[in-house]
C-alpha positions as CSV (number, residue, x, y, z in Angstrom):
1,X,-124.0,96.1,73.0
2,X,-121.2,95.4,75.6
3,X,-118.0,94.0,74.4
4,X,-115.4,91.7,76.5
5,X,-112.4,94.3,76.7
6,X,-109.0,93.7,78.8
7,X,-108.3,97.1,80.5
8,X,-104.9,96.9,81.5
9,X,-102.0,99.0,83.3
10,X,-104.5,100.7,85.5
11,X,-104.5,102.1,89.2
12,X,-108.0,100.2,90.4
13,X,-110.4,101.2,93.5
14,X,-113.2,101.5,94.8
15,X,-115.0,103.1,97.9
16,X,-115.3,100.2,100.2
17,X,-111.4,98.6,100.3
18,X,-110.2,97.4,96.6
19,X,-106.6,99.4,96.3
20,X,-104.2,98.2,94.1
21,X,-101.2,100.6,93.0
22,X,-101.3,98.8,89.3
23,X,-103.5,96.1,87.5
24,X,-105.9,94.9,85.4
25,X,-109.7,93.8,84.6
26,X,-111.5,91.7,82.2
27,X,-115.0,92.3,81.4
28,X,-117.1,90.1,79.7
29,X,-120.5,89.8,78.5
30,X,-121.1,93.7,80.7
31,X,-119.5,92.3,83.9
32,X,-116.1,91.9,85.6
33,X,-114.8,88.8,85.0
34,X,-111.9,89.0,86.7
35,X,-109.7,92.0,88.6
36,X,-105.6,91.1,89.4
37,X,-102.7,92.5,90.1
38,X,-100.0,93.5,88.0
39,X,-99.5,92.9,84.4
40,X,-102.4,91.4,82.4
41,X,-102.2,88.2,80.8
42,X,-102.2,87.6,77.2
43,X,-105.9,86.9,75.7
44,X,-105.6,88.0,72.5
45,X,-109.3,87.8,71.9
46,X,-110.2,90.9,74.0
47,X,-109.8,94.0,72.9
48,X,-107.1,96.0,75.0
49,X,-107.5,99.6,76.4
50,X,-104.6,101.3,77.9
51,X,-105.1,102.6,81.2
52,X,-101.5,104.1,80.9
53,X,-101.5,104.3,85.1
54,X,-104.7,106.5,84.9
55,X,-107.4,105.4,88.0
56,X,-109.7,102.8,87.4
57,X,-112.8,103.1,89.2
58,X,-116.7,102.1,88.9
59,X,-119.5,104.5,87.6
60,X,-121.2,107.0,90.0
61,X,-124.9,107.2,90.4
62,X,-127.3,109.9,90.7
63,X,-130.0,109.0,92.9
64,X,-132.1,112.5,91.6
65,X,-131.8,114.8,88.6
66,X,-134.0,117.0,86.4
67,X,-132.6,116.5,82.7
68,X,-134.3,119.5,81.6
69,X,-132.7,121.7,83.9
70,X,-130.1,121.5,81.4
71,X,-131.5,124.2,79.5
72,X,-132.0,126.5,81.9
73,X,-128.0,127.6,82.3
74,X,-128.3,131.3,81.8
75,X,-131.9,131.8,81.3
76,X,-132.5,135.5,81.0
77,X,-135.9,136.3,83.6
78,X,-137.4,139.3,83.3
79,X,-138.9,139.5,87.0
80,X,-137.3,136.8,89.4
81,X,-137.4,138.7,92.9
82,X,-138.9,135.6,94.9
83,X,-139.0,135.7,99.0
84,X,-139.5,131.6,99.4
85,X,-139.2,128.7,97.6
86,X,-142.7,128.5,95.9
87,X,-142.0,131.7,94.3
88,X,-138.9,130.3,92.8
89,X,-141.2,127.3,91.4
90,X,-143.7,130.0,89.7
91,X,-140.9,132.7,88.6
92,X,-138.5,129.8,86.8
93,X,-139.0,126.5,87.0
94,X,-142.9,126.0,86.3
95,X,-142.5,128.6,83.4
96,X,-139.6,126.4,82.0
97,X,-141.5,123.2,82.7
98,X,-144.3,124.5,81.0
99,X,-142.5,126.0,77.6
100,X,-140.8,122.5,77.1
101,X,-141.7,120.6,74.0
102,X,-140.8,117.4,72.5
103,X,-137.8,118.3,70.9
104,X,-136.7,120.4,74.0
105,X,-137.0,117.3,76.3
106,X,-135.3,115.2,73.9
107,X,-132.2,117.5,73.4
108,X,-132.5,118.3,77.0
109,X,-131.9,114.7,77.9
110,X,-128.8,114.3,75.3
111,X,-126.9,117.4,76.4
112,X,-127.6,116.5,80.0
113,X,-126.8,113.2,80.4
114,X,-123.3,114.0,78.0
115,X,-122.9,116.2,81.2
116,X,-123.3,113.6,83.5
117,X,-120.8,110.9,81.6
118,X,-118.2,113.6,81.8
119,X,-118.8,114.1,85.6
120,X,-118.2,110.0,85.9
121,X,-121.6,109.3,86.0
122,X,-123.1,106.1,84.7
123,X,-126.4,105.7,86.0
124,X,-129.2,108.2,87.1
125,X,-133.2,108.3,88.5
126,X,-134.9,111.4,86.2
127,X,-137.7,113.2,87.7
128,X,-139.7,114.9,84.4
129,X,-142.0,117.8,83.3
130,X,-143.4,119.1,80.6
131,X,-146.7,119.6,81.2
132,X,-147.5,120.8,77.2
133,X,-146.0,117.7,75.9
134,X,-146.5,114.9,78.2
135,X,-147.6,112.3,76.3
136,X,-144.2,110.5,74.6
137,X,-142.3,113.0,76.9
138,X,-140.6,109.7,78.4
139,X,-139.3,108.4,75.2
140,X,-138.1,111.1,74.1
141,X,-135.7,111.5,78.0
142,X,-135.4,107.7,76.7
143,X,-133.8,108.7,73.1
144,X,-132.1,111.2,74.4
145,X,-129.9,108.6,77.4
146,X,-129.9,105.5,74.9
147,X,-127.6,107.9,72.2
148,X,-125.2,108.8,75.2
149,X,-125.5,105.4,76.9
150,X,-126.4,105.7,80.8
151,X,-128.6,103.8,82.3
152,X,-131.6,105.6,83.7
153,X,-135.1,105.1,85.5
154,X,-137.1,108.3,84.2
155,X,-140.6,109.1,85.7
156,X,-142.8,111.5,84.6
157,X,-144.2,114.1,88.0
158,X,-147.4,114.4,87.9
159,X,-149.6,117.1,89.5
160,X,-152.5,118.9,90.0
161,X,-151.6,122.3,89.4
162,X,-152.6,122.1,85.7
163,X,-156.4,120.4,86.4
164,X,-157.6,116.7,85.8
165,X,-156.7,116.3,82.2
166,X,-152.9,117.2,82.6
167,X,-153.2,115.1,85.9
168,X,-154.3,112.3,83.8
169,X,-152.1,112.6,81.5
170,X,-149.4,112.4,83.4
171,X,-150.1,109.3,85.2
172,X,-151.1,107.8,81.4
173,X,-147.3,108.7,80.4
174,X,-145.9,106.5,83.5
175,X,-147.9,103.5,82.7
176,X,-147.4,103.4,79.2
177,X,-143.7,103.8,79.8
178,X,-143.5,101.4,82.4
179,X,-145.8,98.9,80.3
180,X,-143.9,99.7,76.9
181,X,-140.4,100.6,77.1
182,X,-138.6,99.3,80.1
183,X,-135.4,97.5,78.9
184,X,-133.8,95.2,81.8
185,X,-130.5,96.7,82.8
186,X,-130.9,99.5,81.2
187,X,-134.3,101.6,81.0
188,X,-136.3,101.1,84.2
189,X,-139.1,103.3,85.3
190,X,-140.8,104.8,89.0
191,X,-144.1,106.0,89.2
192,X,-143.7,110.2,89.4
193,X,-145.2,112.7,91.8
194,X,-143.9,116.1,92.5
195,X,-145.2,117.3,95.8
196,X,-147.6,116.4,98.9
197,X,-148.8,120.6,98.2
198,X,-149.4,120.1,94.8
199,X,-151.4,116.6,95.4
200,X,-154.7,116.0,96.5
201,X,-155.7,112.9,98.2
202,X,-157.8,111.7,95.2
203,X,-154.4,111.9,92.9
204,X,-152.4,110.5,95.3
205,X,-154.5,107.3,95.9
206,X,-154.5,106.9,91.6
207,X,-150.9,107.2,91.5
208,X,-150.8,104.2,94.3
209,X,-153.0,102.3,92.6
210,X,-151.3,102.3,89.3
211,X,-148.3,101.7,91.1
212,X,-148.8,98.9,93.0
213,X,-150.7,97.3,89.7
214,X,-147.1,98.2,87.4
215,X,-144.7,97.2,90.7
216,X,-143.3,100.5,90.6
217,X,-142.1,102.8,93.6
218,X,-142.5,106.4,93.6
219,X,-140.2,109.1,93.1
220,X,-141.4,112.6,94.4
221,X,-140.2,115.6,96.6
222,X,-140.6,115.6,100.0
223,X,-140.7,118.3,102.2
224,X,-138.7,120.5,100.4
225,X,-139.7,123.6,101.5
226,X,-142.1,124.4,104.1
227,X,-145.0,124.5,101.5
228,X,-145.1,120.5,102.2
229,X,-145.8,120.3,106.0
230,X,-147.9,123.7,106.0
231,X,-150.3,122.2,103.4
232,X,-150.7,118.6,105.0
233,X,-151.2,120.3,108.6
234,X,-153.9,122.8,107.2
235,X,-155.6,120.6,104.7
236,X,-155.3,117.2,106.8
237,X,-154.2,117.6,109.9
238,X,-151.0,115.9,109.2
239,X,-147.4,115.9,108.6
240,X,-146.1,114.8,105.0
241,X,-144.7,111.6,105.4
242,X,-147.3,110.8,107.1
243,X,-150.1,111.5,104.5
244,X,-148.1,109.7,102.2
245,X,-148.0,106.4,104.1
246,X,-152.1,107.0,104.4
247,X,-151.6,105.7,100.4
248,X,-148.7,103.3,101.2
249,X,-146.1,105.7,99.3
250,X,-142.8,105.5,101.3
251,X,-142.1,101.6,101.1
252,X,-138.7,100.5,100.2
253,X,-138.0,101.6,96.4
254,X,-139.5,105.4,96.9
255,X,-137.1,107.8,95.9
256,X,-137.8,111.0,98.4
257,X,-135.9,113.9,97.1
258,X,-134.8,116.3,100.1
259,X,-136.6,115.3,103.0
260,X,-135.7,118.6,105.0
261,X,-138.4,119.8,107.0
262,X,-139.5,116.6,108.6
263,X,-140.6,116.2,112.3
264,X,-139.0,113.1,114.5
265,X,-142.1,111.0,113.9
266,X,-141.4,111.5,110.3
267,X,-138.1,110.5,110.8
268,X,-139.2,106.7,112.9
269,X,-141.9,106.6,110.0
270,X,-139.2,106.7,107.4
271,X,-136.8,104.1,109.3
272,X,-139.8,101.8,109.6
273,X,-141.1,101.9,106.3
274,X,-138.0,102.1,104.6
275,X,-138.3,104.4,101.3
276,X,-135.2,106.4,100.8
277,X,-134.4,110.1,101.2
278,X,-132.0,111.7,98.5
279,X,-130.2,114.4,99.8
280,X,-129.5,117.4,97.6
281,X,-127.3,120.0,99.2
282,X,-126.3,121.9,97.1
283,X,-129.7,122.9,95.8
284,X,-131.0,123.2,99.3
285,X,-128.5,125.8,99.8
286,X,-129.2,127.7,96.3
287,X,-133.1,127.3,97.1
288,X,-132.5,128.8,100.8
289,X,-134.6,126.1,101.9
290,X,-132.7,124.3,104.8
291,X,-131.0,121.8,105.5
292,X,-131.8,118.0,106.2
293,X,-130.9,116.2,109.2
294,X,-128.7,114.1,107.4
295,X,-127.0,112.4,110.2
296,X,-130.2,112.8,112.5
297,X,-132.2,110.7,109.8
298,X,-128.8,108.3,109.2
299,X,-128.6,107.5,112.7
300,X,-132.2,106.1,112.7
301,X,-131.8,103.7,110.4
302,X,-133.3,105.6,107.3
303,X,-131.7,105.0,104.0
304,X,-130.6,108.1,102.9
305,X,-129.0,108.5,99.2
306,X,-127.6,111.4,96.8
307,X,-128.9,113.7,94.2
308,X,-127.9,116.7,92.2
309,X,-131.6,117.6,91.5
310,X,-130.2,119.5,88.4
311,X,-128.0,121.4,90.3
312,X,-124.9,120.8,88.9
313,X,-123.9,116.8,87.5
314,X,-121.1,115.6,90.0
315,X,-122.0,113.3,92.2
316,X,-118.3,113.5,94.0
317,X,-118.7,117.4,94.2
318,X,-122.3,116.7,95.6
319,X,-120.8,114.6,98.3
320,X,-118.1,117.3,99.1
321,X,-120.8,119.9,100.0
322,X,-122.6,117.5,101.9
323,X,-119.9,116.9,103.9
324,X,-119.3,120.7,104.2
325,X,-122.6,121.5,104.8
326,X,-123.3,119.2,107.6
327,X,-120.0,120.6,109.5
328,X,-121.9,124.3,108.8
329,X,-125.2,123.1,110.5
330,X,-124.1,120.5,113.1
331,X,-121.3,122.7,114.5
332,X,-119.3,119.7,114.2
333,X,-115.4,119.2,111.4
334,X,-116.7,115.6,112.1
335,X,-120.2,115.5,111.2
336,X,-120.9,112.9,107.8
337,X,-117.7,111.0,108.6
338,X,-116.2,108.6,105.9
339,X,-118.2,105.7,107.4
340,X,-121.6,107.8,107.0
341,X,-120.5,109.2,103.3
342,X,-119.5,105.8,102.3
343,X,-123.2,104.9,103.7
344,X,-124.9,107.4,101.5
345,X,-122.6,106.3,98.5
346,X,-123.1,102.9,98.3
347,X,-127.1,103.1,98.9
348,X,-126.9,105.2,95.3
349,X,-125.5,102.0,94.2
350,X,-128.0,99.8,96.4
351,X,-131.0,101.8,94.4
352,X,-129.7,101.1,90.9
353,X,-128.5,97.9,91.3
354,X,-132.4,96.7,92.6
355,X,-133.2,98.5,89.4
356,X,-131.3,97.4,86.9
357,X,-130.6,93.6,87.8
358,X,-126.8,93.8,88.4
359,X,-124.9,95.1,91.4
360,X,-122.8,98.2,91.4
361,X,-120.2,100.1,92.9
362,X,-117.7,97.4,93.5
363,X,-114.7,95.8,91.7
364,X,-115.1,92.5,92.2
365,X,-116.0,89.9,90.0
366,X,-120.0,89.9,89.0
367,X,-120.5,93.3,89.5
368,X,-121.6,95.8,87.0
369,X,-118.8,96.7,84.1
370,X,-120.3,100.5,84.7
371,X,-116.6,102.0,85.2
372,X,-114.6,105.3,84.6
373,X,-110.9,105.5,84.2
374,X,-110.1,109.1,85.5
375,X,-107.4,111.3,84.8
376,X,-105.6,111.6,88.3
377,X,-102.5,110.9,89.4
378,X,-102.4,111.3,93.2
379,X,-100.2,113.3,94.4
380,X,-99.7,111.6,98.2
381,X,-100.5,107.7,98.7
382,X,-103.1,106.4,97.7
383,X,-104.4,103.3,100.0
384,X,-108.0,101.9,100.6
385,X,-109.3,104.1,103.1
386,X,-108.2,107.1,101.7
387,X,-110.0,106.6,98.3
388,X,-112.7,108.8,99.5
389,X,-110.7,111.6,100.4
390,X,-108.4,111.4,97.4
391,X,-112.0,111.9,95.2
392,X,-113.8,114.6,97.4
393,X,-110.1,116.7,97.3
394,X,-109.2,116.0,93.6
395,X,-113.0,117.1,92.3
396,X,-111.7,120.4,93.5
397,X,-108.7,121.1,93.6
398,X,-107.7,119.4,90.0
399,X,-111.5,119.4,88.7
400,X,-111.3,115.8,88.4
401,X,-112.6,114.5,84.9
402,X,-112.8,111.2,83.0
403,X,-110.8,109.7,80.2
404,X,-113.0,106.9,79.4
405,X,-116.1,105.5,80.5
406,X,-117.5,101.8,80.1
407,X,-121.3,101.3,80.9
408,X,-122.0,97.6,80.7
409,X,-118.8,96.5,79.7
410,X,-119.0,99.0,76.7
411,X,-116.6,102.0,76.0
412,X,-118.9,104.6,75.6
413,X,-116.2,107.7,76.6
414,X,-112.9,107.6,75.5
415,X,-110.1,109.6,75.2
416,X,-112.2,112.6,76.9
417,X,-114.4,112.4,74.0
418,X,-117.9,110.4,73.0
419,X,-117.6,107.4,70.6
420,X,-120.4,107.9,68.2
421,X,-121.8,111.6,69.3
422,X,-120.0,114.7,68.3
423,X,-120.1,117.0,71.3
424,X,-119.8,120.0,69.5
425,X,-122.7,119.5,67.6
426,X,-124.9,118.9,70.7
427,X,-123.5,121.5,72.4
428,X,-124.6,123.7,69.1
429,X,-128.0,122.1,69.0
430,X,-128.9,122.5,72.5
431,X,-127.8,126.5,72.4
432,X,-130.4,126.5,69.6
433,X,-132.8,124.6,71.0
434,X,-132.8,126.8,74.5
435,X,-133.0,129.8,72.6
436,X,-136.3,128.7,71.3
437,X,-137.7,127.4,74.7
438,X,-136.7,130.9,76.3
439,X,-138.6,132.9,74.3
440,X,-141.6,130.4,75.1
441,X,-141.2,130.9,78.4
442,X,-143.9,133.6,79.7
């Protein structure tokens, strides 16, 4: 339940011009009421948190994650010796997908999204598997985000690598979800696919169905690796994006994680029809997959957003290696500029503000009260348009980490610790708990 705080004696920005050296907000009712300069009033009836000069920003958003990549930090494989992406699919991830269980998902989800509030994150878009324990897999992701407090639209990816019934299945656990447990501004839900090369047209066109019955948008992979367009070409005669448009999938509201081998008609497809491409670099890169036209795509009007895909948690660090990546391919120190970054940035919080009824990523009166309060103390000036930089540099160089976080107006992170979890103990529980899930894994 949110609270109406006064956060006081703070450094307050944002990414798109709100600088001020020292100052205050007032949140009520899981909104900012009010953001000045200077010394706070007196309202005695709010309940005061210190900044004590620490920056005051809002919450970051990841636009694409895998919760239960979580427990796959250090996962002992007896044979991994893949030569392309799908082999990396089959050697790890599908075995780890497939050795989940309830319990796995749910501590999965707790450890992993305590991860993400410590990287400043405040809301996320989960793509899920767990293809022995689908049904009520949701709820438990669900369980798992409500104890740590993010907000979160979680899907469930369904496929047809495991036959009809787990095919089913999957699509049943997306509409009961989205019929039974979406909470406004807090729990909302997409409609889950993982790949074009693991879909055949008859899944695809139930997935659309359901989708345009629940008003959900999808969120699937898109020409990650090669396996995408080589499949459409030999089994349709088409590129990817296009076969997905054949079933109206890539309106606005998709979420299409990686976009990277896409050819130009792809590309105008995309700009016309307006579903969003998350970019993932620095997966792509660990994956050996490529790299998507990032600036190609932005410069034809396609939205383009930003993911971790379970690669890592920060979103600021994400956006650093985007940045550094694009100068790599492109040639170019100038390549993703601040004005481009800034783009990809604020559609993360475009996405999640459609989703969860409130808009984000500003501090301004009205917008979400979804804000961390970092420990940095810049070391040169720090003025509007070099808020960016100041986050990119300090993610790095000082590992930049919060001190408190506020999700809807309610302090959910503070002093670098959770209010009501004991980190420890989760940390304890989810070394247990991928012990067991490793020696599933086969």
């Amino acid at each position: 339940m949110s609270m109406n705080v006064l956060i006081d004696n703070a450094r307050i920005a944002d990414l798109f011009g709100t600088c001020l050296e020292r100052g205050h907000v007032i949140v009520e009712a899981g909104r900012i009421a009010r953001v000045g300069e200077g010394a706070s009033p007196a309202v005695p009836e709010l309940k005061r948190l210190d900044a004590a000069g620490r920056l005051l920003t809002p919450g970051l958003v990841n636009a694409h994650a895998h919760l239960y990549s979580s427990l796959a930090r250090g996962v002992p494989l007896a044979a991994f010796s893949p030569s392309g992406f799908r082999e990396i699919l089959e050697q790890l991830w599908w075995k780890l997908d497939r050795a989940l269980d309830a319990r796995s998902v749910y501590v999965s989800a707790q450890v992993g999204a305590l991860a993400l509030l410590r990287s400043g994150v405040t809301a996320m878009f989960d793509h899920h598997a767990s293809p022995v324990a689908i049904e009520g897999s949701l709820s438990q992701l669900k369980r798992g985000l409500k104890e740590v407090g993010l907000r979160a639209s979680v899907c469930y990816e369904i496929t047809d690598r495991g036959g009809a019934a787990e095919r089913d299945a999957g699509l049943a656990e997306n509409v009961r979800f989205a019929q039974e447990e979406r909470e406004p501004g807090r729990f909302a839900a997409h409609m889950g696919l993982h790949a074009s090369f693991t879909l055949s047209d008859e899944t695809l066109a139930k997935a659309a169905a359901a989708s345009e019955e629940l008003g959900l948008s999808v969120h699937m992979h898109l020409a990650e690796g090669k396996e995408d367009p080589v499949d459409a070409l030999q089994r349709q005669g088409t590129r990817t994006a296009e076969r997905l448009d054949r079933h109206g999938l890539l309106g606005e509201g998709a979420l299409l994680a990686h976009g990277i081998h896409l050819a130009q008609a792809e590309v105008e497809l995309l700009a016309e029809r307006r579903g969003s491409v998350i970019h993932n670099p620095r997966s792509n890169m660990n994956n050996a997959v490529g790299a998507a036209k990032v600036s190609a795509m932005h410069a034809r009007g396609v939205p383009i957003g930003l993911g971790t895909d379970g690669f890592g948690t920060s979103v600021i660090e994400e956006a650093l290696c985007a940045r550094l990546l694009a100068h790599h391919v492109e040639g170019s120190p100038t390549a993703l500029g601040d004005d481009v970054l800034l783009d990809i940035l604020g559609h993360n919080y475009t996405l999640a503000g459609r989703l969860f009824e409130v808009p984000m990523g500003h501090m301004k009166q009205g917008y979400a009260a979804d804000l961390v309060l970092w420990d940095y103390d810049p070391p040169t000036p720090m003025e509007g348009p070099s808020v960016l930089g100041h986050l990119l540099f300090a993610a790095i160089s000082e590992g930049l980490r919060p001190h408190g976080v506020l999700i809807a107006g309610e302090p959910v992170y503070w002093d670098g610790a959770h209010r009501t979890l004991e980190e420890h103990a989760v940390l304890a529980q989810s070394r247990e708990t991928a012990r067991a899930l490793w020696s599933r894994m086969r």
